[in-house]
OpenMM code with the backbone's topology and positions (N, CA, C; nanometers):
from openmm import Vec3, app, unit

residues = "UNK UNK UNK UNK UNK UNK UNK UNK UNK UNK UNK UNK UNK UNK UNK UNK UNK UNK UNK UNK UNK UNK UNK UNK UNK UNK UNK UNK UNK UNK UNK UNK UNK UNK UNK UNK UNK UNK UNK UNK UNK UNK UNK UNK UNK UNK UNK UNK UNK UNK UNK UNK UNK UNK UNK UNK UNK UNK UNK UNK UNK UNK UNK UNK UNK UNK UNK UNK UNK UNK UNK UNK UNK UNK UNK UNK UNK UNK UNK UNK UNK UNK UNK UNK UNK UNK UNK UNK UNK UNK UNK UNK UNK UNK UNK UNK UNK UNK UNK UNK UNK UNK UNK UNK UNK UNK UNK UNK UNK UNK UNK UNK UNK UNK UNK UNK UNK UNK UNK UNK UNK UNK UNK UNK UNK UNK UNK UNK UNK".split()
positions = [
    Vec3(6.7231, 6.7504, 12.6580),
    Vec3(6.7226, 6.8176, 12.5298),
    Vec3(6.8393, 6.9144, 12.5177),
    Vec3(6.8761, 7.0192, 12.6234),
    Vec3(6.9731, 7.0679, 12.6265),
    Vec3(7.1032, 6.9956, 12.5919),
    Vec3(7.1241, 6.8789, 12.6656),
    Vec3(7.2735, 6.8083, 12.6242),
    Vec3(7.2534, 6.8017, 12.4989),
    Vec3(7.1717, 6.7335, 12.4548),
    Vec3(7.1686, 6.7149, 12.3136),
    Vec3(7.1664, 6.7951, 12.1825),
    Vec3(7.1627, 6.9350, 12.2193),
    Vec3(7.1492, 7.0481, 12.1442),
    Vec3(7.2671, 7.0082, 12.0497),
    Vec3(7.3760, 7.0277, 12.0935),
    Vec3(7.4828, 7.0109, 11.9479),
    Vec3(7.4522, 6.8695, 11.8795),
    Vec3(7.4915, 6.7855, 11.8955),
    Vec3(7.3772, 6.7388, 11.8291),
    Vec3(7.2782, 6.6719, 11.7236),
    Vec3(7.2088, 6.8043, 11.8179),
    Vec3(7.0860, 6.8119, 11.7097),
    Vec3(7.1206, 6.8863, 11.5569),
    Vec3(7.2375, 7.0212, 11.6265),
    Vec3(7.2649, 7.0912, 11.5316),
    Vec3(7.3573, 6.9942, 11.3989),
    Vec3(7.4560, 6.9102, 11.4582),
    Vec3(7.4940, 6.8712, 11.3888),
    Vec3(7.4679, 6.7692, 11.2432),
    Vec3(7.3309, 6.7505, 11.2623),
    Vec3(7.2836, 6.6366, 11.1945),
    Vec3(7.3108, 6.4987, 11.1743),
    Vec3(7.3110, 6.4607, 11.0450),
    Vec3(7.3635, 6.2846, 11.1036),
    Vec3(7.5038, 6.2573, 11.1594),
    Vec3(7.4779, 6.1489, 11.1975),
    Vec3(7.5711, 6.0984, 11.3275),
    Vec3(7.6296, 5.9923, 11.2636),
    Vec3(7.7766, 5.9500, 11.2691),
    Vec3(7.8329, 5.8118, 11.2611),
    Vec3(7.7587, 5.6850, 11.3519),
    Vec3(7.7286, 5.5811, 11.2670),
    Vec3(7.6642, 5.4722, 11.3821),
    Vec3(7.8031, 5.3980, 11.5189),
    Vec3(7.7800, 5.4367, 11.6592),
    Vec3(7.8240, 5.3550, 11.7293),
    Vec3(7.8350, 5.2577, 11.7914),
    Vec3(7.7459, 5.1735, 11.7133),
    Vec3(7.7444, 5.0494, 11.7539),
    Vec3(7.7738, 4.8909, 11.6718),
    Vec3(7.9442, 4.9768, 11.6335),
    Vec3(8.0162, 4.8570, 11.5683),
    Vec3(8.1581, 4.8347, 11.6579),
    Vec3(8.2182, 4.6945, 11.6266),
    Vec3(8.2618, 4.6725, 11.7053),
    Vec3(8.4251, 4.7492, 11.6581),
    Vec3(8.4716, 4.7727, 11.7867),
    Vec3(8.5791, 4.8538, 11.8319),
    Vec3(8.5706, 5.0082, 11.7640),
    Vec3(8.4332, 5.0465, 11.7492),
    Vec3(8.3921, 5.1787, 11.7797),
    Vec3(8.4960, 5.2330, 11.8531),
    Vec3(8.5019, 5.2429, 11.9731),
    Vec3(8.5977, 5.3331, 12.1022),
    Vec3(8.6922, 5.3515, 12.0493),
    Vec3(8.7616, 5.2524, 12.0089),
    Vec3(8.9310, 5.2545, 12.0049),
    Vec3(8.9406, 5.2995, 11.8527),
    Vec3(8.8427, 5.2964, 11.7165),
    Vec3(8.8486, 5.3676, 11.5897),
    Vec3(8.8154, 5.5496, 11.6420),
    Vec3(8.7162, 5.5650, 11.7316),
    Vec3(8.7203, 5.6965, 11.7421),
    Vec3(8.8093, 5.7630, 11.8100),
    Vec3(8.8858, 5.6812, 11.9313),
    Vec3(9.0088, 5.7214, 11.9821),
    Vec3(9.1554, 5.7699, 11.8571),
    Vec3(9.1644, 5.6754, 11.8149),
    Vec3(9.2712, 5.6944, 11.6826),
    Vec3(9.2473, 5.8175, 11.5637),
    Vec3(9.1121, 5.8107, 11.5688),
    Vec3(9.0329, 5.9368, 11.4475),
    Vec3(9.0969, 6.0777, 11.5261),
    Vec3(9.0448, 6.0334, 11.6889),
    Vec3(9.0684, 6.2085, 11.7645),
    Vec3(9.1957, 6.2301, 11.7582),
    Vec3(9.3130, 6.0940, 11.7637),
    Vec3(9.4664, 6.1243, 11.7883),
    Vec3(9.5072, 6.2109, 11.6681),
    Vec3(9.4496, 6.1351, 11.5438),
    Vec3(9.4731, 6.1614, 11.3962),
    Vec3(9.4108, 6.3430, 11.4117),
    Vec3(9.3715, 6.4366, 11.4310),
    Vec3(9.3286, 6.5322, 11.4664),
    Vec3(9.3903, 6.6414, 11.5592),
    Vec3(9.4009, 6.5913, 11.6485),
    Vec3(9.4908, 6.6486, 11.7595),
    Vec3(9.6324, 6.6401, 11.7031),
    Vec3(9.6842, 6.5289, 11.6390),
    Vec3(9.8400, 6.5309, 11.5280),
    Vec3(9.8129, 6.6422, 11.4519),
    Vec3(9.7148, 6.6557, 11.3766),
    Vec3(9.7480, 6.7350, 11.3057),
    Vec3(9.7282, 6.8925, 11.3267),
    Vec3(9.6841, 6.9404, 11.4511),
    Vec3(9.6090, 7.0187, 11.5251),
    Vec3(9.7338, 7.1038, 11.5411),
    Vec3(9.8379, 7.0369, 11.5743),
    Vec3(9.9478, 7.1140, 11.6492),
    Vec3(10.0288, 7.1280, 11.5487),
    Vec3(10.0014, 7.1824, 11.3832),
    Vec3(10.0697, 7.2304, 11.3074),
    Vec3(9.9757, 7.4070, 11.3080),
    Vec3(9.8467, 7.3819, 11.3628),
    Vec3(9.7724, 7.4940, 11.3556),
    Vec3(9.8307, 7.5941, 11.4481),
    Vec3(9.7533, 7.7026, 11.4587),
    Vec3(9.7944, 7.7935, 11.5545),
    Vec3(9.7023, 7.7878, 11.6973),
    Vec3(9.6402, 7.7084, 11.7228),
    Vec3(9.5739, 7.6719, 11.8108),
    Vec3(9.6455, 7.5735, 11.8788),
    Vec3(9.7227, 7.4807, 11.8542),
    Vec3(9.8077, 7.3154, 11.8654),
    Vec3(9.6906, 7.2466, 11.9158),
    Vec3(9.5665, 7.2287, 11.9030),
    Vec3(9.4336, 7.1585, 11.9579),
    Vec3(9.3313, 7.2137, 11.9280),
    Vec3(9.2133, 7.1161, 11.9690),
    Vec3(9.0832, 7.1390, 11.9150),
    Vec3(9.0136, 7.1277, 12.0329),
    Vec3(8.8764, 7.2544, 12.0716),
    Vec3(8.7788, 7.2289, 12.1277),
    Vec3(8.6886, 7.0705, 12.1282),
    Vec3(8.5915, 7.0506, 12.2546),
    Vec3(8.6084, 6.9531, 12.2466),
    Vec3(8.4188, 6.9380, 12.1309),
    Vec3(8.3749, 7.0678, 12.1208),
    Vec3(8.2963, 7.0485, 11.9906),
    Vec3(8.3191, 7.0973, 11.8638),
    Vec3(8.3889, 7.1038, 11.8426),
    Vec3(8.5061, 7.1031, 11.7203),
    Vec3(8.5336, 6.9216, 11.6531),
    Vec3(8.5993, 6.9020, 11.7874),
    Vec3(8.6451, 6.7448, 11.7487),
    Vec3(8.5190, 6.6298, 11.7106),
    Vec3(8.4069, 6.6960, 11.7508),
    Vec3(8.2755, 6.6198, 11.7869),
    Vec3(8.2593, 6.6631, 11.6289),
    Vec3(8.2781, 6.7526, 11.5882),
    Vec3(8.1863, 6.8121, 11.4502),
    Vec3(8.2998, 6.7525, 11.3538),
    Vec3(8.3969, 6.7551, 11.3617),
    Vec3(8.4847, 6.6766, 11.2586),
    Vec3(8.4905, 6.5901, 11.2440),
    Vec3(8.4576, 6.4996, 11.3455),
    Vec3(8.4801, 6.3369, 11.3474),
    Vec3(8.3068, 6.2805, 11.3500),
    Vec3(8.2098, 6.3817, 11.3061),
    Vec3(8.0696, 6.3941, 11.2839),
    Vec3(7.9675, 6.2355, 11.4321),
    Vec3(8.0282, 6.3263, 11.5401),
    Vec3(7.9678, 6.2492, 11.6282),
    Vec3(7.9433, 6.2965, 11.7728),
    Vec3(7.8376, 6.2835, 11.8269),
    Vec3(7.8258, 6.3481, 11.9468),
    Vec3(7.9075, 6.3775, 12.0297),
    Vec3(7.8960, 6.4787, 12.0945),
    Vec3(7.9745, 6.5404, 12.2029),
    Vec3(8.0250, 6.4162, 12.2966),
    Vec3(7.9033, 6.3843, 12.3803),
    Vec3(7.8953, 6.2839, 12.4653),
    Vec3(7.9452, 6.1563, 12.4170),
    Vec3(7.9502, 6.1343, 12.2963),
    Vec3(8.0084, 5.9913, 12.2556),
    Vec3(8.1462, 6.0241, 12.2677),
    Vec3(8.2051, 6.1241, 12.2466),
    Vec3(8.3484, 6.1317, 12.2507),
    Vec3(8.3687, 6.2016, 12.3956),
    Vec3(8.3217, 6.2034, 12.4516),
    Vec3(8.3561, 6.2200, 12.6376),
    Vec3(8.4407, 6.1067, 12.6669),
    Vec3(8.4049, 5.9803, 12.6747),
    Vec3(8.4329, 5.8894, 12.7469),
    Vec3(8.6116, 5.8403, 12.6515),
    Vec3(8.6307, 5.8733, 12.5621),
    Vec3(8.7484, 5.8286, 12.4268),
    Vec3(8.8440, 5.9652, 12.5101),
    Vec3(8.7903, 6.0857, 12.5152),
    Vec3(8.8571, 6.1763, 12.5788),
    Vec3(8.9078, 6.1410, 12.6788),
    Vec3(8.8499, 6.1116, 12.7856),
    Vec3(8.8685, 6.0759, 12.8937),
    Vec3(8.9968, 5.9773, 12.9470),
    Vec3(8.9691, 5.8692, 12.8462),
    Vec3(9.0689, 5.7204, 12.8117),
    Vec3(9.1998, 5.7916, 12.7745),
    Vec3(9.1796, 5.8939, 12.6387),
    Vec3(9.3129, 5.9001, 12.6482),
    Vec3(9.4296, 6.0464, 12.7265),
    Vec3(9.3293, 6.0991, 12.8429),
    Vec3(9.3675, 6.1467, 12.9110),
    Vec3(9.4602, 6.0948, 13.0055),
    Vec3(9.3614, 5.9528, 13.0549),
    Vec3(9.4131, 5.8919, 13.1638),
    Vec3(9.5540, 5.8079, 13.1293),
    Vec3(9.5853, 5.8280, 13.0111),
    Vec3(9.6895, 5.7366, 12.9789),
    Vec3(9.8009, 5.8685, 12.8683),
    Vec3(9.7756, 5.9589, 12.9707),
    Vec3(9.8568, 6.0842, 12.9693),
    Vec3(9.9024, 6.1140, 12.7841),
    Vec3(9.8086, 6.0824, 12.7099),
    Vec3(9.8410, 6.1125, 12.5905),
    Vec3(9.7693, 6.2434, 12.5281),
    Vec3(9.6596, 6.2740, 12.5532),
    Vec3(9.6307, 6.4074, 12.5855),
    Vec3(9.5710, 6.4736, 12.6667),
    Vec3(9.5888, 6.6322, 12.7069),
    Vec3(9.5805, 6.7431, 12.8132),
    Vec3(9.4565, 6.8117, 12.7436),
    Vec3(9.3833, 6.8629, 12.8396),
    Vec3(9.3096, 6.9469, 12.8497),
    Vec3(9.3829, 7.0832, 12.9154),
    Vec3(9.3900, 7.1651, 12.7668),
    Vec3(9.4000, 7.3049, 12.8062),
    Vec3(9.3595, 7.4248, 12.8068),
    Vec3(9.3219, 7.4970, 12.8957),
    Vec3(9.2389, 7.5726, 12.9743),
    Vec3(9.3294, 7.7069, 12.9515),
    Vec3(9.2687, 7.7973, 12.9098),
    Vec3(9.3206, 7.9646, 12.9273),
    Vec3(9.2032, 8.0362, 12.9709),
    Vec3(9.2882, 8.1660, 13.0447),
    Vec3(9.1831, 8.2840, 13.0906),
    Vec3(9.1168, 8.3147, 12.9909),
    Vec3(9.0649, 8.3151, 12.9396),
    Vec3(8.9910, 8.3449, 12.7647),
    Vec3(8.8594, 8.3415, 12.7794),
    Vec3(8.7265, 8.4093, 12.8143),
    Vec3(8.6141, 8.3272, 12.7678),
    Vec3(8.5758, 8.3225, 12.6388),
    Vec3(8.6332, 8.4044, 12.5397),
    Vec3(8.6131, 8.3666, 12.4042),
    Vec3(8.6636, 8.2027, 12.2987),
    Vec3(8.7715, 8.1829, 12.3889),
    Vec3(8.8619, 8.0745, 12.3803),
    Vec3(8.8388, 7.9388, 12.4966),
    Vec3(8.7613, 7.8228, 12.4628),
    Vec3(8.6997, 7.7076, 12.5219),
    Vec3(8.8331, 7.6314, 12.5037),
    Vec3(8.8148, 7.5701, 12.6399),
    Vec3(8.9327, 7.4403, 12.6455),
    Vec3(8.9555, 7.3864, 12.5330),
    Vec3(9.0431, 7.3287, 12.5472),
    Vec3(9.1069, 7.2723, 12.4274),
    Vec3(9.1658, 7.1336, 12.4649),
    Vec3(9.1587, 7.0717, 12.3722),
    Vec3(9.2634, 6.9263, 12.3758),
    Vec3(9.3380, 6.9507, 12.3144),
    Vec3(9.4704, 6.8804, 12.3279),
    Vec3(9.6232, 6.8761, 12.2760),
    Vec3(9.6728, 6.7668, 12.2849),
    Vec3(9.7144, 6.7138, 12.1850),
    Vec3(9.7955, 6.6315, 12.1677),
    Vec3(9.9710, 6.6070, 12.2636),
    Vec3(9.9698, 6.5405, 12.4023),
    Vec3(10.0489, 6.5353, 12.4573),
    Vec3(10.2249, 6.4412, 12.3969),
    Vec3(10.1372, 6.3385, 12.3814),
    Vec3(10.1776, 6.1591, 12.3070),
    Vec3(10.2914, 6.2331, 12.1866),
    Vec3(10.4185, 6.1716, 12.2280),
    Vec3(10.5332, 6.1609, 12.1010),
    Vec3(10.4661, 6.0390, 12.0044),
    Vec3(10.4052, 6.0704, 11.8884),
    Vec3(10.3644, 5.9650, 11.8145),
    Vec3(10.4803, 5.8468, 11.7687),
    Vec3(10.6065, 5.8648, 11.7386),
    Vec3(10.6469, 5.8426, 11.6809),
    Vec3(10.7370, 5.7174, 11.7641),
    Vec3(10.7601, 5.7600, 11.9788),
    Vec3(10.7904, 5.7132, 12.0241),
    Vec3(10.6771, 5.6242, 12.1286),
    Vec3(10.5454, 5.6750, 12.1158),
    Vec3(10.4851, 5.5994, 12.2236),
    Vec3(10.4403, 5.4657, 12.1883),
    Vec3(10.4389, 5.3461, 12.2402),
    Vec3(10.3664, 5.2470, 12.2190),
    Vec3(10.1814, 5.2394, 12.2227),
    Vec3(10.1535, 5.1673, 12.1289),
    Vec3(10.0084, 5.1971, 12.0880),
    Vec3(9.9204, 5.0149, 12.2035),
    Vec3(10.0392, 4.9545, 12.2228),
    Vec3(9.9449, 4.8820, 12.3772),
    Vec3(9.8545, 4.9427, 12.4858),
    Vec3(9.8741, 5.0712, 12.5533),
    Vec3(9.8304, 5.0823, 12.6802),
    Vec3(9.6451, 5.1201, 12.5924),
    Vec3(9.6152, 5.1596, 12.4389),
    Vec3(9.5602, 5.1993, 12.4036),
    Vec3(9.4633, 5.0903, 12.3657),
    Vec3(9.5500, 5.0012, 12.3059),
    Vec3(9.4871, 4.8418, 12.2369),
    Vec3(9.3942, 4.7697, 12.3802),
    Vec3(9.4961, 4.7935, 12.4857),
    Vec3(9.4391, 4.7296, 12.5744),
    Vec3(9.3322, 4.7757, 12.6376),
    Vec3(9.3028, 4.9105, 12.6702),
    Vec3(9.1902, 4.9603, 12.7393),
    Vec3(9.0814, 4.9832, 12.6438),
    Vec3(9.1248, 4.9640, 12.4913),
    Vec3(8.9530, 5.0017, 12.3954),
    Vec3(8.9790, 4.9029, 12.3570),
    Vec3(9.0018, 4.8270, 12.3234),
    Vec3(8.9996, 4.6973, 12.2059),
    Vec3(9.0053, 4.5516, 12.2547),
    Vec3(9.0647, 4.5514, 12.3363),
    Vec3(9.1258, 4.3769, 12.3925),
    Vec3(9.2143, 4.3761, 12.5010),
    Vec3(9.1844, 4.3538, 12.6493),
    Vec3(9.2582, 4.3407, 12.7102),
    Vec3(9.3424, 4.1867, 12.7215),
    Vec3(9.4629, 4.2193, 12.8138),
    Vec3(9.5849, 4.1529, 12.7773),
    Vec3(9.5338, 3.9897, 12.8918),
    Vec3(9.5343, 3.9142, 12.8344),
    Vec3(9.5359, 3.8239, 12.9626),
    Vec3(9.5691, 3.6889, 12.9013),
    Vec3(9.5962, 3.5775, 12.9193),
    Vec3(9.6688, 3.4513, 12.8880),
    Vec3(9.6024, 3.4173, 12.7662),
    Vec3(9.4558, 3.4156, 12.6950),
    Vec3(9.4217, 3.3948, 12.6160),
    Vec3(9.4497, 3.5038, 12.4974),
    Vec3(9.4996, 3.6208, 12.5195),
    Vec3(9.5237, 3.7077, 12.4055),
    Vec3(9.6796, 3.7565, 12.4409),
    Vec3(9.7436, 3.6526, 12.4372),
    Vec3(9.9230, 3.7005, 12.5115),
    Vec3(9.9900, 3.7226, 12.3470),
    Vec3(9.9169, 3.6066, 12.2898),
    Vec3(9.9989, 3.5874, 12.1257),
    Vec3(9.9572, 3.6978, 12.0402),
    Vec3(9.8694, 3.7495, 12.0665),
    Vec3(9.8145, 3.8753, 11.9846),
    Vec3(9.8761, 3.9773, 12.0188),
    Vec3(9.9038, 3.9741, 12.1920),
    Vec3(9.9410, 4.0966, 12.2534),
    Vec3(10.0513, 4.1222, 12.2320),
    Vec3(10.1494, 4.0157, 12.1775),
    Vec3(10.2836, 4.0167, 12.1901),
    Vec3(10.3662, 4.1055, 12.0314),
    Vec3(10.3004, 4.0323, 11.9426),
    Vec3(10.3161, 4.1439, 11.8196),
    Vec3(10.2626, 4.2860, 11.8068),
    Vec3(10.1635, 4.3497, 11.9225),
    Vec3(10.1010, 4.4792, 11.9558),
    Vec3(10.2130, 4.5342, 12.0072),
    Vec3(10.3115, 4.5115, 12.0934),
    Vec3(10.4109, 4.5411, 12.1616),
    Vec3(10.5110, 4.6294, 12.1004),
    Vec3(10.5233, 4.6263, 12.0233),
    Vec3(10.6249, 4.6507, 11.9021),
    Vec3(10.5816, 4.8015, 11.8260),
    Vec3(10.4103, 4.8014, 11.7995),
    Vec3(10.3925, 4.9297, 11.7587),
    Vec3(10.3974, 5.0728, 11.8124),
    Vec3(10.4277, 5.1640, 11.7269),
    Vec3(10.3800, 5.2859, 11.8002),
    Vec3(10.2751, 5.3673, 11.7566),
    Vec3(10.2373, 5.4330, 11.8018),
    Vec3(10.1425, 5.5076, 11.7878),
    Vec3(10.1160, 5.5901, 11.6174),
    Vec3(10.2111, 5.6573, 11.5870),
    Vec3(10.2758, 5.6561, 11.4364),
    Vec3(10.2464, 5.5472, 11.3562),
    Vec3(10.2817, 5.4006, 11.3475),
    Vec3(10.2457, 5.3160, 11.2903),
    Vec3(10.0676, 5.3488, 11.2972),
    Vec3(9.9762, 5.3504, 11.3219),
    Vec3(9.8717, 5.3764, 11.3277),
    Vec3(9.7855, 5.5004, 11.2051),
    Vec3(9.8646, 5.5694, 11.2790),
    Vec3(9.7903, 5.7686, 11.2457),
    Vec3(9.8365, 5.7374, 11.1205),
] * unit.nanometer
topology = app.Topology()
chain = topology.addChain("A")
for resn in residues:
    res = topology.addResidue(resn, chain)
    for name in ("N", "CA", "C"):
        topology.addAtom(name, app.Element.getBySymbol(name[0]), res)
């Protein structure tokens, strides 16, 4: 019950169980975090991002996570306890390719999806947001 407290607070929830969910809420958080770093914060807590993009904390753990590991955004941390980590937008939109992203939420790359994969190649991340 505790995890679930925000939440609860938040009321209704986006449904996650359509297909390429992950990789639409991944792009929603990028779209956010872009625009985050015109603020004076340059990022958003990570229940902030949950309340804007009207979806559980825990559903966006694992989208966090993904696009950590693929060094597009940082978790940043100050001495602050008034001030909660933050995500930031790491990723040059304009120069990164939007494959390493396609491939780990949406469709991975393998002989049967080479022809699909091959026009993915080309985008960036910008083309997207």
């Amino acid at each position: 019950l505790v995890a679930s407290w925000p939440s609860l607070m938040m009321g209704a929830l986006r449904d996650s169980n359509t297909p390429g969910w992950h990789f639409q809420l991944a792009l929603e958080t990028l779209r956010l975090l872009r625009d985050a770093r015109q603020q004076d914060s340059h990022g958003l807590d990570s229940l902030r991002l949950a309340t804007q993009l009207q979806v559980d904390p825990l559903q966006l753990e694992g989208v966090l996570e993904t696009l950590q590991a693929i060094d597009w955004v940082g978790l940043l941390s100050e001495e602050s306890p008034e001030r909660p980590p933050r995500y930031v937008l790491l990723a040059d939109v304009n120069n990164t390719l939007l494959s390493p992203l396609l491939h780990r939420l949406l469709l991975q790359e393998g002989p049967s999806t080479q022809a699909m994969s091959a026009r993915w190649m080309t985008w960036r991340l910008n083309d997207v947001l």
